[in-house]
C-alpha positions as CSV (number, residue, x, y, z in Angstrom):
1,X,-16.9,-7.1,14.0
2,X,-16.9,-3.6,13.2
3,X,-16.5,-1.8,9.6
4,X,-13.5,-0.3,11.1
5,X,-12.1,-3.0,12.6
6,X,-12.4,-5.1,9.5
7,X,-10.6,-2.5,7.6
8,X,-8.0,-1.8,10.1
9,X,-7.4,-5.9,10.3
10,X,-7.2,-5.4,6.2
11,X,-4.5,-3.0,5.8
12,X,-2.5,-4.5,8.7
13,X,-2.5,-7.8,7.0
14,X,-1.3,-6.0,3.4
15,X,1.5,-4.4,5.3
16,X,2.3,-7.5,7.0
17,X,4.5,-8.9,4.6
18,X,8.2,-7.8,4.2
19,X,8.4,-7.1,0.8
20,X,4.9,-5.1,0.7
21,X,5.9,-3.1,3.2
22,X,9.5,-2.5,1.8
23,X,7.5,-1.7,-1.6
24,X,4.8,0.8,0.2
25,X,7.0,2.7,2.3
26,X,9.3,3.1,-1.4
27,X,6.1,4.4,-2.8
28,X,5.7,6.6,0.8
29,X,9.2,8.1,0.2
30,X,9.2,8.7,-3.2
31,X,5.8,10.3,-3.6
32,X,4.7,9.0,-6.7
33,X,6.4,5.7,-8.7
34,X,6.2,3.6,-12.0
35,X,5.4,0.2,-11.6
36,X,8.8,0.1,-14.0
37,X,11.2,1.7,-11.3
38,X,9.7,-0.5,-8.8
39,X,10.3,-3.5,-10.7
40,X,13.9,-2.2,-10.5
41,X,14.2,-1.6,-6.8
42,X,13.7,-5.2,-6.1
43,X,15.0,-8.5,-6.5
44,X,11.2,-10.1,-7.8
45,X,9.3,-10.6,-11.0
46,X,7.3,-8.3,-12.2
47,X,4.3,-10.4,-11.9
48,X,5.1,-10.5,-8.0
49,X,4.9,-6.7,-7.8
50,X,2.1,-6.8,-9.4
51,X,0.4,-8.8,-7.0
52,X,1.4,-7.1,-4.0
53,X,0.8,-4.0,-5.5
54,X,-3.1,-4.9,-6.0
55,X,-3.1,-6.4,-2.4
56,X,-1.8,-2.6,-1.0
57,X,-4.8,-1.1,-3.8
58,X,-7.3,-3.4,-2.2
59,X,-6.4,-2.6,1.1
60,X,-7.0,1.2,0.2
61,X,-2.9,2.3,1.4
62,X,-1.7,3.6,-2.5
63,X,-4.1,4.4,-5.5
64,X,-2.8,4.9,-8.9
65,X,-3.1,7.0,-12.0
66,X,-2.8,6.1,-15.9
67,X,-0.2,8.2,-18.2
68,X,0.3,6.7,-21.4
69,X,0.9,3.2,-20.8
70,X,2.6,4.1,-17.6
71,X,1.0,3.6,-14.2
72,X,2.2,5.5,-11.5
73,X,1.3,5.5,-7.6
74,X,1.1,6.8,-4.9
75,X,0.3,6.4,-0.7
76,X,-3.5,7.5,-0.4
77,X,-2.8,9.4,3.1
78,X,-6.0,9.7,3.7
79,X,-6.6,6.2,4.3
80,X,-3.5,5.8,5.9
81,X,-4.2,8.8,8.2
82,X,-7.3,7.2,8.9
83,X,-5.9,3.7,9.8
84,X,-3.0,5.1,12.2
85,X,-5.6,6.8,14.0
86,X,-8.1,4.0,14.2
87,X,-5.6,1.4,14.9
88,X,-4.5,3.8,18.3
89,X,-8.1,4.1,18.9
90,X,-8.7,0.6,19.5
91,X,-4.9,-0.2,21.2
92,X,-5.7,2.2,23.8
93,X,-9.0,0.9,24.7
């Protein structure tokens, strides 16, 4: 198996769950979000959004910065630019 297709496989599975992909396309339309307002947005523990919030980091879809002891992020388009396009790529084949 491909690099490619390994990491197209790994971001399908981290948006494959309901609440990570309510919680990533939140991040998407906001821009940029505290973990705090996100915690707020949904019915779950914060300990919950934690953990799907470092499957969507491993999976490369949002990054995050430190400010103070918030942390804030955000969708890293690049990689999800890069995913759409590979995951058509190998659909259409």
């Amino acid at each position: 198996m491909s690099k490619e297709l390994k990491q197209i496989i790994k971001v399908a599975k981290a948006l494959a769950d309901e609440n990570r992909f309510k919680i990533f396309t939140t991040i998407s339309e906001k821009g940029e979000i505290a973990c705090k307002e996100i915690t707020s947005l949904f019915n779950l523990t914060q300990p919950t959004i934690s953990h799907h919030l470092k499957v969507l980091m491993e999976s490369g879809l949002i990054d995050f910065r430190k400010e103070g002891q918030w942390s804030y992020f955000f969708v890293n388009k690049e990689v999800l630019d890069k995913y759409v396009s590979s995951l058509a790529e190998h659909v259409i084949q």
